[in-house]
SELO-157736 format. One record per residue: residue in three letters; chain; residue number from 1; x, y, z of N, C-alpha, C, O in turn. Coordinates in steps of 0.1 Angstrom, whole numbers, plus 5000, padded with zeros to 4 digits. Atoms other than C-alpha are relative to their C-alpha. Layout:
<nodes>
ALA,A,NUM,X,Y,Z,X,Y,Z,X,Y,Z,X,Y,Z
...
</nodes>
This chain:
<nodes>
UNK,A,1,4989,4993,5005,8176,1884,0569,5000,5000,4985,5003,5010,4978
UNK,A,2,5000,4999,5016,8172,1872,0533,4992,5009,5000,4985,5013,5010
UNK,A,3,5012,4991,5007,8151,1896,0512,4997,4997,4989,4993,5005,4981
UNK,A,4,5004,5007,5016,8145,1872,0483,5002,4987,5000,5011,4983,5007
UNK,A,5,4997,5014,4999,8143,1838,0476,5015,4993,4998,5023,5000,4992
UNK,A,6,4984,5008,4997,8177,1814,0480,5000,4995,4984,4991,4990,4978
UNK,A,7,4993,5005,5008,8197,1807,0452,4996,4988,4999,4990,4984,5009
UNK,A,8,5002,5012,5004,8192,1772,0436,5010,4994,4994,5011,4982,4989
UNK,A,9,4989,5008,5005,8226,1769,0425,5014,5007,5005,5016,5018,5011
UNK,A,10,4987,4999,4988,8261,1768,0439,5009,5008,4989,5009,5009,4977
UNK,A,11,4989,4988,5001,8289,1794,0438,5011,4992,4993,5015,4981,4994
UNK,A,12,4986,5004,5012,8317,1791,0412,5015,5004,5007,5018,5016,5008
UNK,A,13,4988,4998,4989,8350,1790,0432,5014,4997,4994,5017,4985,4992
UNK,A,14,4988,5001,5006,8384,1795,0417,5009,5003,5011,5006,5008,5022
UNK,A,15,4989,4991,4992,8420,1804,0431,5007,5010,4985,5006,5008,4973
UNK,A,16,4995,4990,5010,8438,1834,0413,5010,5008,5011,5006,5014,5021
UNK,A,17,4988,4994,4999,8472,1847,0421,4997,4997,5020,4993,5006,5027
UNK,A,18,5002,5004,4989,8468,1831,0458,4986,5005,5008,4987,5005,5020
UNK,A,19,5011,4994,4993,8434,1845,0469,4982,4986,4992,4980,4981,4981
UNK,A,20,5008,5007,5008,8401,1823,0464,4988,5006,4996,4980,5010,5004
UNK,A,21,5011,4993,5002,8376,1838,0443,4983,4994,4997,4980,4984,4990
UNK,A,22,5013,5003,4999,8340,1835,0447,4991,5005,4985,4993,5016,4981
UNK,A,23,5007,4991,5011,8316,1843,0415,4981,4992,5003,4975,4982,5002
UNK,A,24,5016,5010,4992,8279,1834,0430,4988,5008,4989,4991,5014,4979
UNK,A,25,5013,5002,5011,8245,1838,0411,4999,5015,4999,5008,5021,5005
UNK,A,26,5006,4982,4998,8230,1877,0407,5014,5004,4999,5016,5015,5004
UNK,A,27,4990,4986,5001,8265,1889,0401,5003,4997,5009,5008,5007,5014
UNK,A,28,4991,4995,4989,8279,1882,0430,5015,4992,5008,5016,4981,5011
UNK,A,29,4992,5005,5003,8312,1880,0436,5011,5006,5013,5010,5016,5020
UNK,A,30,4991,4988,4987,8342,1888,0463,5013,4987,5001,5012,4976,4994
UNK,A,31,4988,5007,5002,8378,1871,0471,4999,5000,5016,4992,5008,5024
UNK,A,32,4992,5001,4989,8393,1857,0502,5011,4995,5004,5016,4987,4996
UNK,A,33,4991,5009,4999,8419,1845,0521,4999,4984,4996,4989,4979,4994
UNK,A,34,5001,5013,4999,8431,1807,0519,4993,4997,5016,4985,4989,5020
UNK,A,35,5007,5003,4981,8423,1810,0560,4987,5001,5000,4981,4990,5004
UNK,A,36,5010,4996,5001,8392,1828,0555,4991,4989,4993,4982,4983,4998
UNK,A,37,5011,5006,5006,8378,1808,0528,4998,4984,5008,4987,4979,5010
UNK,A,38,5002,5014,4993,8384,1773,0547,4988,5000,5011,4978,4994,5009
UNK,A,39,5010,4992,4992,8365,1788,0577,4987,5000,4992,4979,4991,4994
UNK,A,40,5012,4993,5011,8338,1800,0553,4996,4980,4996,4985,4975,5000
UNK,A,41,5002,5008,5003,8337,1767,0542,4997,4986,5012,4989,4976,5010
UNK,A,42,5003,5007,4991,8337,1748,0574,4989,5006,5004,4981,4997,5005
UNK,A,43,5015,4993,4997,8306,1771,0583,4988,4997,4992,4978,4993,4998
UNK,A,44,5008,5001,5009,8289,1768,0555,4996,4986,4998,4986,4985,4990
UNK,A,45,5003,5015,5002,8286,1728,0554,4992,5001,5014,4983,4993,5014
UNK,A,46,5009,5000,4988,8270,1736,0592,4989,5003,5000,4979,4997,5004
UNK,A,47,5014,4999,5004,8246,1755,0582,4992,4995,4991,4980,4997,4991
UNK,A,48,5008,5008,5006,8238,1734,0555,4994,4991,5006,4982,4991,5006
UNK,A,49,5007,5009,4991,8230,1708,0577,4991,5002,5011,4984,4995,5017
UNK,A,50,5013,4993,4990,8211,1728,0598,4986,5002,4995,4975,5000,5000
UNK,A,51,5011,4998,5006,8191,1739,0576,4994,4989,4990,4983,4991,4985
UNK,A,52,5008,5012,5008,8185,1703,0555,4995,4993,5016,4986,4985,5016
UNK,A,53,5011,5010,4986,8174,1689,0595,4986,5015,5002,4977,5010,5008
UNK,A,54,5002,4996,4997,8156,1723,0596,4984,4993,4988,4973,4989,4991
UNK,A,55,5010,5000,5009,8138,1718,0563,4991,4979,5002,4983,4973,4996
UNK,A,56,5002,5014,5002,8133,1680,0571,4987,4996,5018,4979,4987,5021
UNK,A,57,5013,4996,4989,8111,1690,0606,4992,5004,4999,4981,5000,5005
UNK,A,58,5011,4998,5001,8091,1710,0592,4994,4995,4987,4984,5001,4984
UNK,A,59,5007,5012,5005,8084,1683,0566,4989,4992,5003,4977,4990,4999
UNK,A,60,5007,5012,4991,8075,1657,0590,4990,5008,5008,4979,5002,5009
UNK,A,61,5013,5001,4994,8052,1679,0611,4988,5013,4991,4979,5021,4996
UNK,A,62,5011,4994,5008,8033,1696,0583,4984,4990,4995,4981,4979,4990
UNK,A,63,5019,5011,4999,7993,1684,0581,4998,4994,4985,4988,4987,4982
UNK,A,64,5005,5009,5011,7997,1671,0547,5007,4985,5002,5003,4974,5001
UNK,A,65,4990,5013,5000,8025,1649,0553,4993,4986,5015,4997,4975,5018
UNK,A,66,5014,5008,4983,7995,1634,0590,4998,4991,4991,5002,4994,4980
UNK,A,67,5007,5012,5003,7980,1603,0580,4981,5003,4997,4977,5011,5005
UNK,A,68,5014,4992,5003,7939,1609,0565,4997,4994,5016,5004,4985,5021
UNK,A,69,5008,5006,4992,7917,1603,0595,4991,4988,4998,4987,4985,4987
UNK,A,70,5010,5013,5007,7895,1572,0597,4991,5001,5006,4982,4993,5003
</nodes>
């Protein structure tokens, strides 16, 4: 889905006149509800964790991280 490498730093998150605004890296930027953004925010800590157990498997079974042979 991406088409470029992932961001390396986190989204700048305000409230303004009741809406929570987002200002993320490349310009990018968009508003949501208080409902919405909680949601957005419960999602977003899932897929983090998905993807730090994702990145943490294919750690463990990459051939550098094997033991030398003897």
């Amino acid at each position: 889905m991406a088409s470029k490498s992932p961001f390396d730093e986190a989204t700048k998150v305000t409230a303004e006149q009741g809406e929570v605004v987002l200002q993320g890296p490349d310009s990018i930027g968009l508003s949501m509800t208080p409902k919405a953004a909680a949601e957005t925010g419960r999602r977003l800590r899932d897929g983090a964790e998905q993807a730090r157990k994702q990145a943490e498997r294919r750690k463990s079974s990459s051939p550098a991280s094997d033991p030398p042979p003897k």
